[in-house]
VMD Tcl script that builds the backbone (N, CA, C; Angstrom):
set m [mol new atoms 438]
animate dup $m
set s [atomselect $m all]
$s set {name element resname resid chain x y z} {
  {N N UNK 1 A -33.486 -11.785 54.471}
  {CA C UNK 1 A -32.624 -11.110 55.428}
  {C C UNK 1 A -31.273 -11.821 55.461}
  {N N UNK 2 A -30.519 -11.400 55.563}
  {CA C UNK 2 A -28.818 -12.135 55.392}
  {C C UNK 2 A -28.238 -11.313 57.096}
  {N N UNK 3 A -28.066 -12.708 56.989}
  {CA C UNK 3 A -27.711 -12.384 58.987}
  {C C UNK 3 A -26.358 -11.624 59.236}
  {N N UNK 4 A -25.535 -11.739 58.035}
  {CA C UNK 4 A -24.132 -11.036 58.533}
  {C C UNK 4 A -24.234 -9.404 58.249}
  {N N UNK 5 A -25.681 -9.573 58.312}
  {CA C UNK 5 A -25.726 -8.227 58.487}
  {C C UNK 5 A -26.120 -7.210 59.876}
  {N N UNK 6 A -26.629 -8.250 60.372}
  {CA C UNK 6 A -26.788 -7.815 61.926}
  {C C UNK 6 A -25.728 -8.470 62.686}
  {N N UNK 7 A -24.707 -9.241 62.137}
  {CA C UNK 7 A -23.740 -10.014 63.290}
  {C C UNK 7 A -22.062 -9.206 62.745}
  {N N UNK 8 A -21.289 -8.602 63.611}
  {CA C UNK 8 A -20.277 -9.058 63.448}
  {C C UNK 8 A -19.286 -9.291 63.092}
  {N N UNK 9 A -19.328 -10.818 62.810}
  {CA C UNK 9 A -18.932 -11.908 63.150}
  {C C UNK 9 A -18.101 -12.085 61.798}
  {N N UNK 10 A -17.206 -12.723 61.350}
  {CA C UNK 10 A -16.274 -13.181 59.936}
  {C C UNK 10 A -17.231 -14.365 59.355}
  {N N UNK 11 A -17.881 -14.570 58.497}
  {CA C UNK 11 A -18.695 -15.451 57.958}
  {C C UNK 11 A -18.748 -16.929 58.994}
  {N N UNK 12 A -17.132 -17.367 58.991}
  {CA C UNK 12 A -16.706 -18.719 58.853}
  {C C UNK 12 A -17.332 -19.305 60.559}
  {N N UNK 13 A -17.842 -18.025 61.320}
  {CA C UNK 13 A -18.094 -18.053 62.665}
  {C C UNK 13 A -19.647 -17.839 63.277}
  {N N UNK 14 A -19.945 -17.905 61.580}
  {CA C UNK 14 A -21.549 -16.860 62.144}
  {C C UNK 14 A -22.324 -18.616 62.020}
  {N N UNK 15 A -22.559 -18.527 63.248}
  {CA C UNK 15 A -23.560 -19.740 63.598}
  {C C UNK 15 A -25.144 -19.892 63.359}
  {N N UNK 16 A -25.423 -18.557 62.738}
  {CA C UNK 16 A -27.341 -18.338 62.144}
  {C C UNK 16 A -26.852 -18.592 61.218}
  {N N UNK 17 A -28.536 -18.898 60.537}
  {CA C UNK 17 A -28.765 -19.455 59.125}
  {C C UNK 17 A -30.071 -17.991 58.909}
  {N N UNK 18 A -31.012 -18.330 59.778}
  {CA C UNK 18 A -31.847 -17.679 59.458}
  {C C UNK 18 A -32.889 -17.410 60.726}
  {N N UNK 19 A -33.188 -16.309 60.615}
  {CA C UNK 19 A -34.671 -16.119 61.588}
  {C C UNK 19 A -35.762 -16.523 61.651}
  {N N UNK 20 A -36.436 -17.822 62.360}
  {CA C UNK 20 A -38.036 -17.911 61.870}
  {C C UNK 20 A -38.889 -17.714 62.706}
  {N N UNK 21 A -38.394 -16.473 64.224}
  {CA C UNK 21 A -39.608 -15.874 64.694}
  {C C UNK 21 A -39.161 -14.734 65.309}
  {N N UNK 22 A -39.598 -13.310 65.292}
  {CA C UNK 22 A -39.377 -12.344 65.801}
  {C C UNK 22 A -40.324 -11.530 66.168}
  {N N UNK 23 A -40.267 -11.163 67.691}
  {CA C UNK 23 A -41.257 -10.416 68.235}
  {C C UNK 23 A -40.608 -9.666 69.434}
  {N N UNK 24 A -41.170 -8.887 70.019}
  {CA C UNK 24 A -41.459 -8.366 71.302}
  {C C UNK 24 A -40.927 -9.155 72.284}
  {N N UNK 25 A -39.450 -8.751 72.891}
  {CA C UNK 25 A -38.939 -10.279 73.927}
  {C C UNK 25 A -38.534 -11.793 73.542}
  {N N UNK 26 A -38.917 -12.245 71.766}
  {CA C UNK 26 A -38.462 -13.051 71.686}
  {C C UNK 26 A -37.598 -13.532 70.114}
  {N N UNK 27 A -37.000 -14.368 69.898}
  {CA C UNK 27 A -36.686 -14.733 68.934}
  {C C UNK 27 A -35.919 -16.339 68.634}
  {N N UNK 28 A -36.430 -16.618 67.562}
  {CA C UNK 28 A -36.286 -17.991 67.200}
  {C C UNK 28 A -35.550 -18.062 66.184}
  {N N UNK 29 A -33.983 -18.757 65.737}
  {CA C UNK 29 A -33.169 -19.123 64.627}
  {C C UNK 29 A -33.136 -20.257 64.508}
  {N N UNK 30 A -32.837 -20.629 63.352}
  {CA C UNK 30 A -32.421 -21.921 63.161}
  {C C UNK 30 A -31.234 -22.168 62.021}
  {N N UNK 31 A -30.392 -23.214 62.174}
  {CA C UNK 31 A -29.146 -22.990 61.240}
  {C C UNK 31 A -28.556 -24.743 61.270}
  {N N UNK 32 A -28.069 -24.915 60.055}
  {CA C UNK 32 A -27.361 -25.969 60.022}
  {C C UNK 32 A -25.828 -26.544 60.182}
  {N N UNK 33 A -25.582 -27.199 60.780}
  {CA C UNK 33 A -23.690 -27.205 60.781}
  {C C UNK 33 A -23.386 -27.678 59.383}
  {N N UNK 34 A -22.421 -26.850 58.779}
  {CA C UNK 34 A -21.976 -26.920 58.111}
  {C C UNK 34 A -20.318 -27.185 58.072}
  {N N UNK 35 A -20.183 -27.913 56.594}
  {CA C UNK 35 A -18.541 -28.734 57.129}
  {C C UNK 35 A -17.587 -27.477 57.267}
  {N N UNK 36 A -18.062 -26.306 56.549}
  {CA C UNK 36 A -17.034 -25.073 56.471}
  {C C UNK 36 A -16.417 -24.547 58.107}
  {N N UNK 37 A -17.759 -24.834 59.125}
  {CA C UNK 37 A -17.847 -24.165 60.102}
  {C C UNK 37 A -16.838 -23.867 61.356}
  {N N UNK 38 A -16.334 -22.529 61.446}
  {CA C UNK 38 A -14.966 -22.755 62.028}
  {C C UNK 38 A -14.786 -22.634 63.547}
  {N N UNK 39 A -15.671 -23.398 64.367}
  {CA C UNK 39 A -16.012 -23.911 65.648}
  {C C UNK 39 A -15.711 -25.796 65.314}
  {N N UNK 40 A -15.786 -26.578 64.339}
  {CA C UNK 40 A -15.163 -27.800 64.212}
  {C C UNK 40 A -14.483 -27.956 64.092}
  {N N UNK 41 A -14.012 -29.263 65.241}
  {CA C UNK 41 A -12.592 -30.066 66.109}
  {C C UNK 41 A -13.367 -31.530 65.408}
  {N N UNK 42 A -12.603 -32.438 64.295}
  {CA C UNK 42 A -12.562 -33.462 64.403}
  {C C UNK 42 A -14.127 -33.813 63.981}
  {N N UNK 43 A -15.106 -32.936 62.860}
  {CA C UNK 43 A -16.168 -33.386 62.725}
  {C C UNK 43 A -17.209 -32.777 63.457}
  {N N UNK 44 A -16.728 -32.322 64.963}
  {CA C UNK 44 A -17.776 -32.232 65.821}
  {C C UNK 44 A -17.606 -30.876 66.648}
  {N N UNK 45 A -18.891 -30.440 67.277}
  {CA C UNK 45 A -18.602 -28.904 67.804}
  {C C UNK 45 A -19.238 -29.345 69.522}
  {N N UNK 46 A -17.900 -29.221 70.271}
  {CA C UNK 46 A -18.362 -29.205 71.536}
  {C C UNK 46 A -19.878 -28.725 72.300}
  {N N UNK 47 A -20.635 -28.820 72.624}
  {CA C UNK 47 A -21.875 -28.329 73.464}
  {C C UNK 47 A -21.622 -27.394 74.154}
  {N N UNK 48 A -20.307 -27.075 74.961}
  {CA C UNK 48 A -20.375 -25.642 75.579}
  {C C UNK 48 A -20.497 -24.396 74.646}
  {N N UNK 49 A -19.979 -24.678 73.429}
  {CA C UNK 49 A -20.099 -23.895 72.156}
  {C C UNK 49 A -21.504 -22.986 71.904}
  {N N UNK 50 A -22.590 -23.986 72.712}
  {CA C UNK 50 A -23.824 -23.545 72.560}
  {C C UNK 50 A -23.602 -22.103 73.116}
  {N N UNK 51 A -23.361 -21.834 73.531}
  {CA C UNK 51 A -23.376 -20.126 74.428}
  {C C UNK 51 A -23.101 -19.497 73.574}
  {N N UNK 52 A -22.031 -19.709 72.322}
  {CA C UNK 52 A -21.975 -18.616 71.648}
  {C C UNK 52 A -23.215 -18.751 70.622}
  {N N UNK 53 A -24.086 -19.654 70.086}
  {CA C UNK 53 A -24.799 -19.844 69.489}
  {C C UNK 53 A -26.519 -19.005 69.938}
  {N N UNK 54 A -26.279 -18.683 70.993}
  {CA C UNK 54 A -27.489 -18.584 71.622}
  {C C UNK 54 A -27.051 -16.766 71.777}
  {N N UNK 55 A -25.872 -16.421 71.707}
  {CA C UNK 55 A -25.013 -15.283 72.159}
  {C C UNK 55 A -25.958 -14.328 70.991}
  {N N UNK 56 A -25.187 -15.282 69.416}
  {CA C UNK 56 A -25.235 -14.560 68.630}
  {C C UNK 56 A -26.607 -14.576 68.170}
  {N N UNK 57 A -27.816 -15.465 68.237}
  {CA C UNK 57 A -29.604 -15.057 68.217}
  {C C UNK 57 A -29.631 -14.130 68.747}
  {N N UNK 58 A -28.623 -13.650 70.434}
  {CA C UNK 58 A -29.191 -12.599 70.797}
  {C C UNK 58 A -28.991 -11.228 70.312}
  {N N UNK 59 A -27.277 -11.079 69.580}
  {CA C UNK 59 A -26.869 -10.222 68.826}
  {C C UNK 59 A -27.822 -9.489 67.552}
  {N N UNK 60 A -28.296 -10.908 66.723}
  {CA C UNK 60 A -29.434 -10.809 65.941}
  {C C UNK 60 A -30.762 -10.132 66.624}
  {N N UNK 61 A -31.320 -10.733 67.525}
  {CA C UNK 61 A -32.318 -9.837 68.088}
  {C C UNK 61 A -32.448 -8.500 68.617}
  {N N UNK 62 A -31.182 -8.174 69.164}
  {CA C UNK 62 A -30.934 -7.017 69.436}
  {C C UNK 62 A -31.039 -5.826 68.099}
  {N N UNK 63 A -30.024 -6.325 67.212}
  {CA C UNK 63 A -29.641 -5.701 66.065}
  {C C UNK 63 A -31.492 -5.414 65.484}
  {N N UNK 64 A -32.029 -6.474 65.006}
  {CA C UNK 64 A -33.459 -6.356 64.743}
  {C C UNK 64 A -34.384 -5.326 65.075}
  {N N UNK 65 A -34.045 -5.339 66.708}
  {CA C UNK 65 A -34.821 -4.662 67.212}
  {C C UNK 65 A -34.595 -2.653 67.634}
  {N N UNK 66 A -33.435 -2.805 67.761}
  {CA C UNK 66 A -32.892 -1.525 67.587}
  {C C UNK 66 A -33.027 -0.863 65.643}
  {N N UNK 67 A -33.056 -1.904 64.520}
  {CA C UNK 67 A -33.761 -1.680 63.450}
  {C C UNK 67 A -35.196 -0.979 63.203}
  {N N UNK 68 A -36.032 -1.842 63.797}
  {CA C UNK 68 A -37.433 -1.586 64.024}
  {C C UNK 68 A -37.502 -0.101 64.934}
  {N N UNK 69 A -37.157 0.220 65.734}
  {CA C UNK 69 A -37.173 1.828 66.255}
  {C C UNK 69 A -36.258 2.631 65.693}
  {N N UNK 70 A -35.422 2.685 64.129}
  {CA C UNK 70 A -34.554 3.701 63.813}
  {C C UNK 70 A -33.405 3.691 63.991}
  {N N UNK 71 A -32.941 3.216 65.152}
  {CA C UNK 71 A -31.657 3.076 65.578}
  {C C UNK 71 A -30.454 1.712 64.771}
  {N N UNK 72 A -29.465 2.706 64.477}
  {CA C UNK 72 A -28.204 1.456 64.043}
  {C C UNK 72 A -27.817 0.296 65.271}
  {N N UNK 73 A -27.886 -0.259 64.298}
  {CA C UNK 73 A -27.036 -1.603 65.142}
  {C C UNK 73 A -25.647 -1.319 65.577}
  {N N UNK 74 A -25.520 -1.770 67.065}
  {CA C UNK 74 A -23.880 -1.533 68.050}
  {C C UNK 74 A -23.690 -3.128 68.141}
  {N N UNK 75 A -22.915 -2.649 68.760}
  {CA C UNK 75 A -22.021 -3.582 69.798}
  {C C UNK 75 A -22.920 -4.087 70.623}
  {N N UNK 76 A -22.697 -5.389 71.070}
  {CA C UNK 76 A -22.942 -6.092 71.839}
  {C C UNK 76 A -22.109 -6.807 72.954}
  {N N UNK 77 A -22.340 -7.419 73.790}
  {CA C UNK 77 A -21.304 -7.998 74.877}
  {C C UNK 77 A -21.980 -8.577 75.367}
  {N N UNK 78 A -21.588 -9.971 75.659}
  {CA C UNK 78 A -22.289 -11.467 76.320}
  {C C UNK 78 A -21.005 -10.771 77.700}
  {N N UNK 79 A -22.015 -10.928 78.959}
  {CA C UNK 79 A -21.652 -10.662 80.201}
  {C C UNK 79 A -21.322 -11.979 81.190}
  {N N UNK 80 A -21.986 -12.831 81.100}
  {CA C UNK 80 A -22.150 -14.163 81.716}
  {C C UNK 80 A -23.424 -14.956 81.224}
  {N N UNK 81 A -22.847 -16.054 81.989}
  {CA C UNK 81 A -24.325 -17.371 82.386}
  {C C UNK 81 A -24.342 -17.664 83.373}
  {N N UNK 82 A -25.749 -18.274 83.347}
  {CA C UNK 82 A -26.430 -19.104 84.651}
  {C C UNK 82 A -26.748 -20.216 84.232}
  {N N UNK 83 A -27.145 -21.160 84.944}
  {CA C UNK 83 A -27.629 -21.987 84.652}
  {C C UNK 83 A -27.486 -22.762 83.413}
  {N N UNK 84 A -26.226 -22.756 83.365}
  {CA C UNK 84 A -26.285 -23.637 81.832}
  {C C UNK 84 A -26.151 -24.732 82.020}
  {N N UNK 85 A -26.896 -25.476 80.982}
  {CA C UNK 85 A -27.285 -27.013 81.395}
  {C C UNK 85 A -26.983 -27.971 79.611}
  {N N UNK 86 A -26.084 -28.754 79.915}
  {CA C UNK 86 A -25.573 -29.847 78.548}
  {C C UNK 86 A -26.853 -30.978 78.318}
  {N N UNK 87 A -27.432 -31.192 77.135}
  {CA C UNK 87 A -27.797 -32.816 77.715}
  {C C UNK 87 A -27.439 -33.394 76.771}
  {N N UNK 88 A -26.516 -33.261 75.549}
  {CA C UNK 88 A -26.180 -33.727 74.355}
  {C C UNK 88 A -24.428 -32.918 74.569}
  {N N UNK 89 A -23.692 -33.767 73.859}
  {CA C UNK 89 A -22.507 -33.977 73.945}
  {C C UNK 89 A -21.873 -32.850 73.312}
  {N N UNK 90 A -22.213 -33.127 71.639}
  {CA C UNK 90 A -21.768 -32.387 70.936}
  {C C UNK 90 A -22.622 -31.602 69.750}
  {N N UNK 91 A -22.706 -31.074 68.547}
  {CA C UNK 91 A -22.822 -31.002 67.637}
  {C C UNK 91 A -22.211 -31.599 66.397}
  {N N UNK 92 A -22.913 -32.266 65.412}
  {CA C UNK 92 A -22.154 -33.028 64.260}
  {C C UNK 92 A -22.660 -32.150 62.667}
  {N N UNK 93 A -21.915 -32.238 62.169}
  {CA C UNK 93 A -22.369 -31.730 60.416}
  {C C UNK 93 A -23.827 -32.644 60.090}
  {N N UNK 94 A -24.378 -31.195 59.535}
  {CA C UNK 94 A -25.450 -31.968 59.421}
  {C C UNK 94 A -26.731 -31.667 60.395}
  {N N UNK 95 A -26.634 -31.400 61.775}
  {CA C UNK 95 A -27.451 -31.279 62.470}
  {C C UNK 95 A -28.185 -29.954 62.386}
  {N N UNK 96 A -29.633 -29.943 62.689}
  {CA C UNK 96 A -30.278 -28.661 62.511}
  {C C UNK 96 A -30.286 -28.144 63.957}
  {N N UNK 97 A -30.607 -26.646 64.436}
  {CA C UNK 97 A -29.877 -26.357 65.260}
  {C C UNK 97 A -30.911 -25.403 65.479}
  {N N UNK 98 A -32.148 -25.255 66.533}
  {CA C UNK 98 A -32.829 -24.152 66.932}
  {C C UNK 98 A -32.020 -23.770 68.219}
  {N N UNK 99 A -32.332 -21.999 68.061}
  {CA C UNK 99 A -32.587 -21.582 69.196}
  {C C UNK 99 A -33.744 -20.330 69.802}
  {N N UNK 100 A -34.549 -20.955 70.648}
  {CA C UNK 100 A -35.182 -19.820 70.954}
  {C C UNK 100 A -34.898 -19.123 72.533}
  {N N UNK 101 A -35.190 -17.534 72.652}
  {CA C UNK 101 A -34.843 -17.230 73.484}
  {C C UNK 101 A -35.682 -15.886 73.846}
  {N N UNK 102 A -35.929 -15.926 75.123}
  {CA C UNK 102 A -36.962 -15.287 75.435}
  {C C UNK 102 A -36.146 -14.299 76.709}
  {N N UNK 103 A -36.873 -12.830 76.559}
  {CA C UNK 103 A -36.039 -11.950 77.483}
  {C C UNK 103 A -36.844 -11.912 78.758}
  {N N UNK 104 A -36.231 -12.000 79.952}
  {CA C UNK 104 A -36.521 -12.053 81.102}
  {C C UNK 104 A -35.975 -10.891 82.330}
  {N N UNK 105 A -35.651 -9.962 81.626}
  {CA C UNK 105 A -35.409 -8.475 81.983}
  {C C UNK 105 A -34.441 -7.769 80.871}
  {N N UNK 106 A -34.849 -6.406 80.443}
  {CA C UNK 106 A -34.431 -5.589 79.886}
  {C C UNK 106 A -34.434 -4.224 80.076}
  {N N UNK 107 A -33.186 -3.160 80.466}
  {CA C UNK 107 A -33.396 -2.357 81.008}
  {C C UNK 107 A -33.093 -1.106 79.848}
  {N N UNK 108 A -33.046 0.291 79.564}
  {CA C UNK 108 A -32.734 1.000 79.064}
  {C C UNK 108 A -31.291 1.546 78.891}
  {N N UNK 109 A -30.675 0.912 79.649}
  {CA C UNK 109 A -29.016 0.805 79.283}
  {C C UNK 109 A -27.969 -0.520 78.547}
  {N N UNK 110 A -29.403 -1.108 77.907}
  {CA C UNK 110 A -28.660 -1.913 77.248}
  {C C UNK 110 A -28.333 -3.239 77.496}
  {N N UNK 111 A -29.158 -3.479 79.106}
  {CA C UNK 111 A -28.202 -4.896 80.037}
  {C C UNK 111 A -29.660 -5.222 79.880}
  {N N UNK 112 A -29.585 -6.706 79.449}
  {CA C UNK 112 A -30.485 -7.367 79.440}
  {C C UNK 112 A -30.348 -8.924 79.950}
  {N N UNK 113 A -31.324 -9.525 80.388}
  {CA C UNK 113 A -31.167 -11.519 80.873}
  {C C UNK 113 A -31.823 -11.978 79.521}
  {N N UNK 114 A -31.322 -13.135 79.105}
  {CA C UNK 114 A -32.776 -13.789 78.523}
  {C C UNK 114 A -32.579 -15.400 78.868}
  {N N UNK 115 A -33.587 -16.014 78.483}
  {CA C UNK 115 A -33.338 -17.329 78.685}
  {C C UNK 115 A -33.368 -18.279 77.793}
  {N N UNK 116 A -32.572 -18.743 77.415}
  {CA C UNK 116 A -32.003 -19.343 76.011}
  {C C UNK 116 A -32.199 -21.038 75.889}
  {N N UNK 117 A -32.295 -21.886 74.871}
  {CA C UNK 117 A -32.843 -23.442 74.973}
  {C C UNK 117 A -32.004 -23.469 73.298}
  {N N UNK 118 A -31.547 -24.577 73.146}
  {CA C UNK 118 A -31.117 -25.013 72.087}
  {C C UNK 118 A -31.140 -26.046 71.371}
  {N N UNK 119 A -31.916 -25.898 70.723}
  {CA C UNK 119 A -32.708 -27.646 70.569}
  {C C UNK 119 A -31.612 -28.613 69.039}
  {N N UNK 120 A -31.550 -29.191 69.101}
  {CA C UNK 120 A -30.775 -30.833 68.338}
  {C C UNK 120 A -31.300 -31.337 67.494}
  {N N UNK 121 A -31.357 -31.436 66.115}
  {CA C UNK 121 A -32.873 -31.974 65.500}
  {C C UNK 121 A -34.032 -32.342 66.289}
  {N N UNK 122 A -34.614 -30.878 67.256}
  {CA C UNK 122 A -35.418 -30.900 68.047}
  {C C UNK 122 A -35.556 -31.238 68.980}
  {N N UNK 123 A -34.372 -32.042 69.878}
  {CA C UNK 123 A -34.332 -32.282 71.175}
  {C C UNK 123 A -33.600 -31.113 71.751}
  {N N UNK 124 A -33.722 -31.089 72.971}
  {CA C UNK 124 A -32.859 -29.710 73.726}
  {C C UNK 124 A -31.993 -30.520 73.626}
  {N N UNK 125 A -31.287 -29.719 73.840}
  {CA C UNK 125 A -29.343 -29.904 73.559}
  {C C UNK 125 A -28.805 -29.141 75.584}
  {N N UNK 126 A -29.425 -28.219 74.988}
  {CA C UNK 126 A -28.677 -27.386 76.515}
  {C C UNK 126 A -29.452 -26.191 76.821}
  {N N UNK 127 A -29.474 -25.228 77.745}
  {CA C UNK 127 A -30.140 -24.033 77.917}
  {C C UNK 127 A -29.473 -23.149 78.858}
  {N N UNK 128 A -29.978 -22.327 79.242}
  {CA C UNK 128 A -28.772 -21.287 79.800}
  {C C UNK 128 A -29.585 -20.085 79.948}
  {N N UNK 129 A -29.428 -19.319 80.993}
  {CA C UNK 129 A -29.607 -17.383 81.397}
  {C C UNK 129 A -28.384 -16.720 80.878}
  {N N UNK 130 A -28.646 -15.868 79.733}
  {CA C UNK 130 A -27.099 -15.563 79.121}
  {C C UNK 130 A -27.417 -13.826 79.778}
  {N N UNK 131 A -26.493 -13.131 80.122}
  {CA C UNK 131 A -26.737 -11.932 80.886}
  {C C UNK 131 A -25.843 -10.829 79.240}
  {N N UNK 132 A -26.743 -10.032 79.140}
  {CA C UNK 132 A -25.765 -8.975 77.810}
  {C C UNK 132 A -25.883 -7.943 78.138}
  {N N UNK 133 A -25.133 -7.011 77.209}
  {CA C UNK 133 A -25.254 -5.790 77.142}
  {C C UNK 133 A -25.142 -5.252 75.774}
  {N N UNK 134 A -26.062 -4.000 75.276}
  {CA C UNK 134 A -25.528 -3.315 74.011}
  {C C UNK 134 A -26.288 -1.653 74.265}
  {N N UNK 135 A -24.894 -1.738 74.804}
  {CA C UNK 135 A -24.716 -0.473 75.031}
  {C C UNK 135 A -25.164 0.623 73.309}
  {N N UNK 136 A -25.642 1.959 73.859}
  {CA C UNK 136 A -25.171 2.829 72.915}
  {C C UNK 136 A -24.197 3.815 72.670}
  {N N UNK 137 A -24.137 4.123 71.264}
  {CA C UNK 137 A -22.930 5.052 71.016}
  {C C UNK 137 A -22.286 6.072 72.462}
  {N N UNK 138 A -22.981 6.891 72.922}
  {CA C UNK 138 A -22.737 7.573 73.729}
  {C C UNK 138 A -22.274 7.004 74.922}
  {N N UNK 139 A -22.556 5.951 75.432}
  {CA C UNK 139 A -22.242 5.191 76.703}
  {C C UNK 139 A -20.427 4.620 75.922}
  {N N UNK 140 A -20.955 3.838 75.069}
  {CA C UNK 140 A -19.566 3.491 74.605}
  {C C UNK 140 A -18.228 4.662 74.179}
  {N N UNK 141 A -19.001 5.847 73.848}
  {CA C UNK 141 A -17.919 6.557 73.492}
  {C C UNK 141 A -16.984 7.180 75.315}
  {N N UNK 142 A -18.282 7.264 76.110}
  {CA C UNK 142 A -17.447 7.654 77.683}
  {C C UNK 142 A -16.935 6.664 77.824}
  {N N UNK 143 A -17.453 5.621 78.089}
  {CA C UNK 143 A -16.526 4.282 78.525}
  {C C UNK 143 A -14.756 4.577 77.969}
  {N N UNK 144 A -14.791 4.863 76.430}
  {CA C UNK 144 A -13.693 4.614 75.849}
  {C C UNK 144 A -12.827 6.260 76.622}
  {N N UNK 145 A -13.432 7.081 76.563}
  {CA C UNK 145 A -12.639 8.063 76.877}
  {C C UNK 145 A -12.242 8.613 78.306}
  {N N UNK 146 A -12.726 7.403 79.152}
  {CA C UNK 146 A -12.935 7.949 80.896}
  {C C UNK 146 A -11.800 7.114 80.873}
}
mol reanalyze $m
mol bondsrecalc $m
mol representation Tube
mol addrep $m
């Protein structure tokens, strides 16, 4: 599976490597920093950064899953957080980089919670309630024309 195909995103930004669990409510990536990666300042990728990292598993899961029932992959939109929590500083080249994230409401318009953990060569790093939306065609096309 080649992820820039469900993201997006311009290569130099896409923070998956790869998927190694997908189901029903959940999904697990994992990816390595790489020196190319164009979120690095000085070697290193800030920890608030994690949000978009956890953003785009969810982009991936979404995309996946709207796959699996027929439907093309949309748009997506990270709405907010809760609870986001640092316990590691930064990210460095080199580091392996899970995230799993599990949905904790999902409604039929697209707005969903999940709850996201981002682990450090296996230590949590940080975690977070990321709030989204992916809307469909039809919602997006009124939006644009109201």
């Amino acid at each position: 599976m080649n992820i820039s195909d469900h993201l997006p995103h311009a290569s130099k930004i896409i923070m998956i490597d790869e998927v190694v669990e997908f189901g029903a409510g959940k999904i697990k990536t994992r990816s390595v920093i790489k020196e190319d990666n164009g979120f690095l300042r000085d070697g290193k990728i800030e920890m608030y950064k994690a949000i978009e990292i956890m953003a785009q598993a969810l982009g991936v899961y979404d995309s996946k899953t709207r796959e699996e029932s027929g439907k093309k992959s949309g748009l997506g939109f990270l709405l907010g957080s809760r609870k986001f929590e640092i316990f590691i500083p930064c990210l460095s080249v080199g580091d392996e980089v899970e995230v799993v994230s599990i949905c904790s409401i999902q409604d039929d318009s697209g707005f969903g919670v999940y709850d996201c953990e981002l682990y450090v060569n296996g230590i949590l790093g940080s975690k977070a309630s990321l709030s989204v939306i992916s809307p469909d065609d039809d919602f997006l096309q009124k939006v644009l024309n109201d």
